[in-house]
C-alpha positions, 0 to 999 in steps of 0.5 A: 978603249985600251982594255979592249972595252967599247966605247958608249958611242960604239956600242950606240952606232952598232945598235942604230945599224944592226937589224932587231933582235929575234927572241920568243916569248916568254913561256911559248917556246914555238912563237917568235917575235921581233922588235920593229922601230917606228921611223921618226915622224917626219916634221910637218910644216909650218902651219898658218898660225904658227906662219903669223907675223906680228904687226908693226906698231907706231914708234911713238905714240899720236893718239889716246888710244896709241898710249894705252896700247902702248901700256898693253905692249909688255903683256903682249910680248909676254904672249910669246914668252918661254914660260907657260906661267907668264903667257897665262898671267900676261893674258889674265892682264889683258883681260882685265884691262880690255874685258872688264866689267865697264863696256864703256865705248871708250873701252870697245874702242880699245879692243877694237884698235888692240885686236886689230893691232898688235894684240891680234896675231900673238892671241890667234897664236895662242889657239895652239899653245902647247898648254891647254890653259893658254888655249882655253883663255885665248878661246875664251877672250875671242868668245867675248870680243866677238860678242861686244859691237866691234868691227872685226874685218881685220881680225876675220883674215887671221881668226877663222884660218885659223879655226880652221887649221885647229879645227877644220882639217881631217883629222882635228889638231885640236886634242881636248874635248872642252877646248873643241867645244869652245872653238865651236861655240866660236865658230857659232858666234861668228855665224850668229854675229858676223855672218854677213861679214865672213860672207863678205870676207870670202870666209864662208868655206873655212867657218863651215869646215869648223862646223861640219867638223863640230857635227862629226865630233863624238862629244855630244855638246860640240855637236849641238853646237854645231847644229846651232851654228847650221840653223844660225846660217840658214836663218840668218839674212846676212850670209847670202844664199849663192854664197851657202849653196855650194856649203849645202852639200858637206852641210848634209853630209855631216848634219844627216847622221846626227839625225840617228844618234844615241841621244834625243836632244841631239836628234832633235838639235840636228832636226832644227838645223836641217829645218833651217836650211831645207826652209831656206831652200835646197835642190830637189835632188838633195831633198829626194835623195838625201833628207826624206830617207834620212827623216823616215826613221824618226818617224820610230823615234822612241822621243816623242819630241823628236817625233813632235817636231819631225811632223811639225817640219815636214808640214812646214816644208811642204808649204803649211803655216806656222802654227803657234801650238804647244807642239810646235819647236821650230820658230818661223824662218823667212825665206828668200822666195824659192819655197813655193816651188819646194813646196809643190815638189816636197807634197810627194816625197813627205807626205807619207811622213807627215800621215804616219804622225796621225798613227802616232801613239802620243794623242797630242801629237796625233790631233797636232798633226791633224791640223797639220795636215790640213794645213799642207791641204791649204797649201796644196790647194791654193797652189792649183790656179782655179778659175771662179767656175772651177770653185763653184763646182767644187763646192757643190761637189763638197756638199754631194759629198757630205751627204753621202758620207757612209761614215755619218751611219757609224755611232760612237764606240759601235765600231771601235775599228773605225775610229780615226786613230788621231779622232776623239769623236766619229762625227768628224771627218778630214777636211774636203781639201786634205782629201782631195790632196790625198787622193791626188797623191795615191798613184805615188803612196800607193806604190809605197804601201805595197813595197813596204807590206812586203819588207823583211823588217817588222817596223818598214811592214808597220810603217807601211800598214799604218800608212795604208790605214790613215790613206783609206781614212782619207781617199774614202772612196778614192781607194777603188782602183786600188782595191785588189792591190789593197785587199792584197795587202791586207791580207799579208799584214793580219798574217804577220807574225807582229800582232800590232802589224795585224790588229792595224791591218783589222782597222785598215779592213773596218775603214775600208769596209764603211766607205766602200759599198759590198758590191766592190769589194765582194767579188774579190773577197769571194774570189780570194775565199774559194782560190785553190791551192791555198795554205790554212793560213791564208783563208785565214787571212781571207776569212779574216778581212772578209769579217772585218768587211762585213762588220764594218759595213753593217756597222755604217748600215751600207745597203745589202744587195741580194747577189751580193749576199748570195755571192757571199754565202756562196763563197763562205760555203766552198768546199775548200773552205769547209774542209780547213776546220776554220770554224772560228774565222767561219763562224765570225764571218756569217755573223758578220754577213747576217748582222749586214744582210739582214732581211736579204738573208732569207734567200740563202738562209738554208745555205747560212743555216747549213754552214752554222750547223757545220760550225755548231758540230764542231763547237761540240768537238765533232771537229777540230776547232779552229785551223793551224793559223789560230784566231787572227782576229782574237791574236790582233784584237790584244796587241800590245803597244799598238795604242788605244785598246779599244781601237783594234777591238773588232767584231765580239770575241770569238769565245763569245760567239756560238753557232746558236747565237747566230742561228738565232740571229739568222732567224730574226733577220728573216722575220722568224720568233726563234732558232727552232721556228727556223729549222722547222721551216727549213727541215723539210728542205735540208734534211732529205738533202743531207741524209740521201748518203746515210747508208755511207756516212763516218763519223766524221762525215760532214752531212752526219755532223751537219743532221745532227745538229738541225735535229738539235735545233728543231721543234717538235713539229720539224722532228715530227714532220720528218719522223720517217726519215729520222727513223729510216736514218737511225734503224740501221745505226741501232741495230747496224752492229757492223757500222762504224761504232763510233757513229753508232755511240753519236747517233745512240747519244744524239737520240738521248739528247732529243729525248732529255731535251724538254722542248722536244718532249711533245714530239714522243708522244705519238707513234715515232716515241714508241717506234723510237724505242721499238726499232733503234734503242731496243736491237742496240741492247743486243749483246755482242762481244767486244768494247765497241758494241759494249759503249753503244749498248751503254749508249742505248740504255741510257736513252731508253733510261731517259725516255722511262725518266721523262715519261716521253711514253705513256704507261700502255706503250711501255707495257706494250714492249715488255709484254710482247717485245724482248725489253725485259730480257733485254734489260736482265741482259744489261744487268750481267754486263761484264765491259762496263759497270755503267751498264749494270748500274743505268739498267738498275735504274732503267728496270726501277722506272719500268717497274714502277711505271707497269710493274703491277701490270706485268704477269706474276712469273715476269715479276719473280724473274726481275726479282731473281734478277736483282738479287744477283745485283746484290751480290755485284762487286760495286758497292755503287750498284748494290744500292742501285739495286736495293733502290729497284728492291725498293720500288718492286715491293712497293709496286709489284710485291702483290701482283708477284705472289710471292709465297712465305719462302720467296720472301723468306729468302728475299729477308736472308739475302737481306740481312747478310747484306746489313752486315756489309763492311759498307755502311751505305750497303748496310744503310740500303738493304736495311732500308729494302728489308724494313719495307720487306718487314711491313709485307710480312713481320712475322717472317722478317722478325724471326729471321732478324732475332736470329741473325742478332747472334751473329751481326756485329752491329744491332742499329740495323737490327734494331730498327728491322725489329722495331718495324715488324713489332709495328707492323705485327 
């Protein structure tokens, strides 16, 4: 411009020509950006629809038909009008006019001649019009064309490229979901309705390229379309399979993933289609490597329909009949011949799938999959060409085998592990044939179960413990080749961190312990039991599925062999083993082998009997309870969501089960009456044994623990068999003041248990009581100074409380002592204890059962020394032993106040003593010596009574008083 301004077209060049400004963003200062223009996107071709060609029309009209088409042709032009208005309502006129109400043939004959004539290349157009409206109408009027009874070999050249080109092509032109999902219910139309003309046509590819691209869609409805549209194909008759063999494959590719998605009705619409085209026919390759790893994950489906129909196909591809049950999903498909041999190769690859629907959580799907398998198992059979011989011996193998059935011994609900998980009753069994398939099958499960015992994953290790469960059910005895490998597995999986994991291993284990005798398995078990170098853990694990064994087998009644017993015993008896602290798992375990072996125990019954008096010490916490691995057995009987509850349950609760318990159950199965009838017959044997290291013995030794608890268990008569010995042992624990103490306050305790135990109690009556009491409790109430010798002195005059309590001694043994032993100085020696006030008050009571028992015997200086001494008790700082010791004043005077020959002083100074303490602060303290005093008041009124009028001044309460006064005034 003149004025030195730039012109608008100027300023437009230098800004298309100069490179993009450089700025920074606002409120950042240090970061720069720049403006980068995107290049304009290059023009595409011209596509086929937008390449159609409309067809000629006659000039003039010869036929009926020509003159309607004619009337038809200004709405037609209108199709490809400018305006979207127009284009809608020409088609509205349209459809009115060949869609009507009426399906006259008059009226199929038009559209017919009208898509085959000039109508058909201006609608295909409008697919892809601009306007969504003019799509969705042109969709719409195809849909209901294709459904009327038309030929559409003209329009199948123009219609499915195009669906292609709209739909078929990475990535989708198409842009609104709902008009995707109307091309794709068109393109299931087709499949439904023409699919034998597009075969004809040559159009398959092109129609299964919508398709594929319908199962990758995100919309959820297009995709079921897409599955209607696969299953249509494959069961349809009209599209031949050379020509939808070379489709599988993208087919596959796309239909597969659909098989994990979000939601279930999806799934299970992806699994119908996948069922069409495996039962029309597919290579062994695809189905190796393609179908059964994709179908193995819905055997976790949280759907149970989806589960439901899973088993329901896999039973179907393996050759089973189509069963007309409620469960089933999948109508019957006729196929073109090739699924014999499908069959035969499938039974490897899908069988796993089709047990694991045996452990299904849902009880119909596991009585449904029951009679699937037994149809696979028809199948399976009747693939094996036989001849007459081969039958006839097989059914004579089928009647050996019923008989021997180890599993007709198992009532219902007396092993609940047992059970078949997909069996409401225990008198049933798999079919002969199912189990013959099972068993063939075992050299390719087998492999499986052991791969998958071993994964990082909790559900590919569950999946593996339930296959091996439901294979155990099935192969019976079968399983033997595979033991080692299979007790291997069970052991990894009750060790689980997952408790369902474990509580189906303990089923797996009660299966395998009915249908094996214990002379397979045992050695391995044993070997696994006494195995070196192994963790808490793992002979937990072992102890575990030991017990599960044995229970089970007792359980069917399987006959027990005596090596077999003896190598158990054996091995439950290990030092490694003993040495773990499973007493728990221990204890479950010789449960389980003496409810099995029965009478066969008698022949290790000294070796069960020292392992239960092990287990018995540390159920009285002589030792921990139970190692780090804790009680699997308990941890797998409460798993959650691992189905019936009462599946899982194995032998009683480890809180229900004591070592006594079985003790006595040990003793009925050797034909004895009680536990003690059998420590008495067994003391003379193990006893010596255990105590040959007693000089040696901790308090945490083993043998000591084990001593112990026989001489619990015993009668009188084992005790008195064995009384030298019992007192060689524990003579130099009473007066061993240098041992550890701890075993001193056991042992000390432990003869305060035999003494208060009343079947016991003739067991004292002879020499070994008095012994007892002369040789060990006595030299224990030797004062020496420290906490420890203070507890075993306490220890010791407690036993010897009790034995003057229960009268385990007659009166003369007892005088005995006291006359020429040191019993009374001993006990005036326990009465100043200063450590434990429990002393004071145990020896208070002690002196009270002596005094009362030969008090009157005793010389008169002894009873004015006992006197002496339990005044001083009067004065103790516990209130308890205050009234412990005015209930011995009590007894003294009651007993021995004339042998004593107490002058008027020593009484008068009994009554002082007395009457201060009626004026305790405690009224209980008032209430016990006002009690003494009375009886005090009765031996002489009239020195009481003078002392109580004077004391009146100075009491603060008279009650007492009174009631001393009231007994001298009746006395007097």
């Amino acid at each position: 411009m003149s004025d030195g301004r730039k012109a608008v077209q100027d300023i437009w060049k230098e800004l298309q020509s100069a490179t993009a400004p450089k700025g920074r963003l606002g409120g950042l200062g240090n970061i720069s950006y720049s403006v980068q223009r995107q290049a304009p996107r290059r023009p595409k071709g011209p596509g086929f629809i937008e390449g159609l060609q409309p067809r000629p029309q006659p000039a003039q009209p010869s036929q009926p038909g020509d003159t309607l088409l004619a009337s038809l042709q200004r709405n037609i032009n209108c199709l490809s009008d400018a305006d979207r208005r127009q284009r809608v309502r020409a088609l509205e006129s349209i459809s009115g006019k060949l869609l009507g109400s009426s399906a006259s043939p008059a009226s199929t004959q038009l559209l017919a001649e009208a898509l085959s004539g000039p109508l058909l290349v201006p609608l295909v157009r409008l697919l892809a019009d601009p306007a969504e409206k003019c799509r969705e109408q042109a969709a719409t009027f195809l849909q209901a064309a294709l459904g009327r009874p038309i030929d559409i070999s003209s329009l199948l050249p123009v219609l499915v490229p195009a669906l292609a080109e709209r739909m078929g092509s990475l990535p989708v032109e198409e842009p609104s979901e709902e008009m995707r999902l109307l091309l794709a219910q068109l393109a299931a139309g087709l499949a439904q309705h023409h699919a034998a003309a597009v075969c004809g046509a040559g159009l398959l590819g092109g129609l299964i390229q919508v398709v594929c691209r319908a199962l990758e869609d995100s919309y959820p409805d297009i995709k079921k379309v897409g599955c209607t549209a696969v299953a249509t194909l494959a069961v349809g008759s009209g599209c031949r399979s050379e020509a939808l063999e070379p489709q599988l494959d993208p087919l596959l590719s796309s239909l597969l993933p659909l098989l994990q998605h979000q939601h279930s009705r999806v799934r299970l619409a992806a699994l119908e289609a996948l069922h069409a085209l495996v039962m029309r026919g597919l290579r062994y390759e695809a189905l190796q490597e393609q179908v059964a790893p994709a179908v193995r994950p819905l055997v976790h489906d949280h759907a149970g329909s989806v589960r439901a129909a899973l088993f329901a196909s896999a039973a179907r591809w393996m050759g089973a009949p189509h069963q007309q049950q409620a469960g089933a999903c999948t109508p019957p498909i006729e196929t073109d011949g090739r699924l014999a041999n499908q069959c035969r190769s499938s039974v490897p690859l899908l069988l796993p799938t089709l047990l694991l629907g045996l452990t299904d959580e849902l009880p119909a799907i596991r009585s449904e999959g029951l009679l699937q398998v037994q149809g696979v198992a028809t199948a399976y059979r009747a693939m094996q060409a036989r001849a007459q011989q081969d039958l006839e011996n097989e059914r004579v193998e089928m009647e050996v085998d019923e008989e021997g059935w180890s599993g007709k011994g198992v009532g219902p609900g007396s092993l609940p592990g047992y059970s078949h998980p997909f069996q409401a009753s225990l008198e049933t069994r798999p079919s002969y044939a199912a189990r013959r398939m099972v068993v063939s099958e075992l050299p390719r499960l087998m492999p499986h179960v052991f791969k998958g015992s071993a994964e990082w994953t909790i559900t590919l290790r569950a999946e593996a413990t339930r296959l091996l469960h439901v294979l155990l059910i099935f192969a019976e005895a079968g399983a033997l080749q595979y033991l080692p490998a299979v007790l291997q597995a069970l052991r990894s999986a009750l060790a689980d961190d997952d408790s369902s994991v474990a509580a189906r291993a303990l089923a797996a284990a009660h299966v395998l312990g009915v249908n094996l005798p214990a002379k397979h398995w045992a050695p391995f078990v044993a070997e696994a039991l006494t195995a070196e170098q192994l963790s808490t853990a793992q002979r937990a694990t072992a102890l575990c599925v030991f017990d599960a064994l044995l229970f089970a087998a007792g359980a069917a009644q399987q006959p027990a062999e005596q090596a077999t017993v003896q190598l158990l015993a054996t091995a439950l008896g290990h030092r490694e083993l003993l040495q773990s602290q499973l007493h728990l798992e221990l204890l479950a375990a010789l449960r389980s082998l003496v409810l099995w072996g029965r009478q066969q125990c008698s022949c290790v019954a000294g070796d069960l009997l020292l392992l239960l008096l092990t287990v018995d010490a540390a159920e009285r916490g002589r030792a921990p309870a139970g190692g780090a691995a804790g009680n699997l057995t308990a941890r797998a009987a409460a798993a959650p969501g691992a189905g019936s509850a009462s599946l899982y349950n194995t032998a009683p609760a480890a809180a229900k089960l004591t070592a006594a318990g079985v003790v006595a159950e040990l003793a009925t199965s050797c034909g004895l009456g009680s536990a003690q009838q059998l420590c008495d017959q067994l003391a003379p044997r193990l006893l010596p044994a255990l105590c040959q290291d007693h000089d040696q013995w901790q308090s945490s030794s083993p043998s000591w623990q084990a001593c112990g608890s026989l001489l619990r268990c015993c009668g009188p008569a084992g005790i008195v068999s064995q009384a030298p010995l019992i007192l060689a042992v524990l003579r130099p624990l009473g007066a061993g003041h240098d041992r550890d103490p701890e075993l001193r306050w056991e042992a000390l305790e432990l003869v305060d248990h035999l003494l208060q135990d009343p079947s016991k109690a003739d067991a004292w009556q002879g020499g070994l009581g008095g012994a007892l009491a002369e040789q060990v409790l006595l030299p224990a109430l030797a004062w020496r100074a420290g906490q420890p010798a203070a507890v075993a002195r306490f220890a010791a005059l407690a036993a010897l409380a009790t034995m003057l309590d229960k009268g385990r001694l007659p009166g003369s043994a007892w005088l005995e002592l006291a006359r020429c032993g040191d019993m009374m100085r001993l006990l005036y020696q326990c009465l100043e204890e200063d450590y434990m006030s429990d002393t004071r008050m145990t020896a208070c009571t002690a002196l009270q059962h002596l005094l009362g028992s030969v008090g009157p015997s005793l010389s008169a200086e002894e009873l004015r020394r006992a006197l002496q001494e339990l005044k001083k008790r009067l004065d103790d700082s516990s209130n308890a032993i205050r009234i412990a010791a005015c209930a011995t004043l009590a007894t003294y005077l009651s007993y021995c106040l004339p042998a004593a020959q107490l002058d008027s002083s020593g009484i008068a100074q009994l009554a002082s003593s007395l009457l201060l303490h009626m004026d305790d602060p405690d009224p209980a303290v008032q209430e016990a010596a006002c009690a003494v005093l009375v009886v005090v008041a009765q031996a002489a009124p009239a020195i009481v009574k003078e002392l109580a009028s004077s004391a009146a001044r100075v009491h603060r309460s008279r009650a007492f008083l009174d009631r001393v006064l009231s007994a001298c005034d009746c006395c007097s």
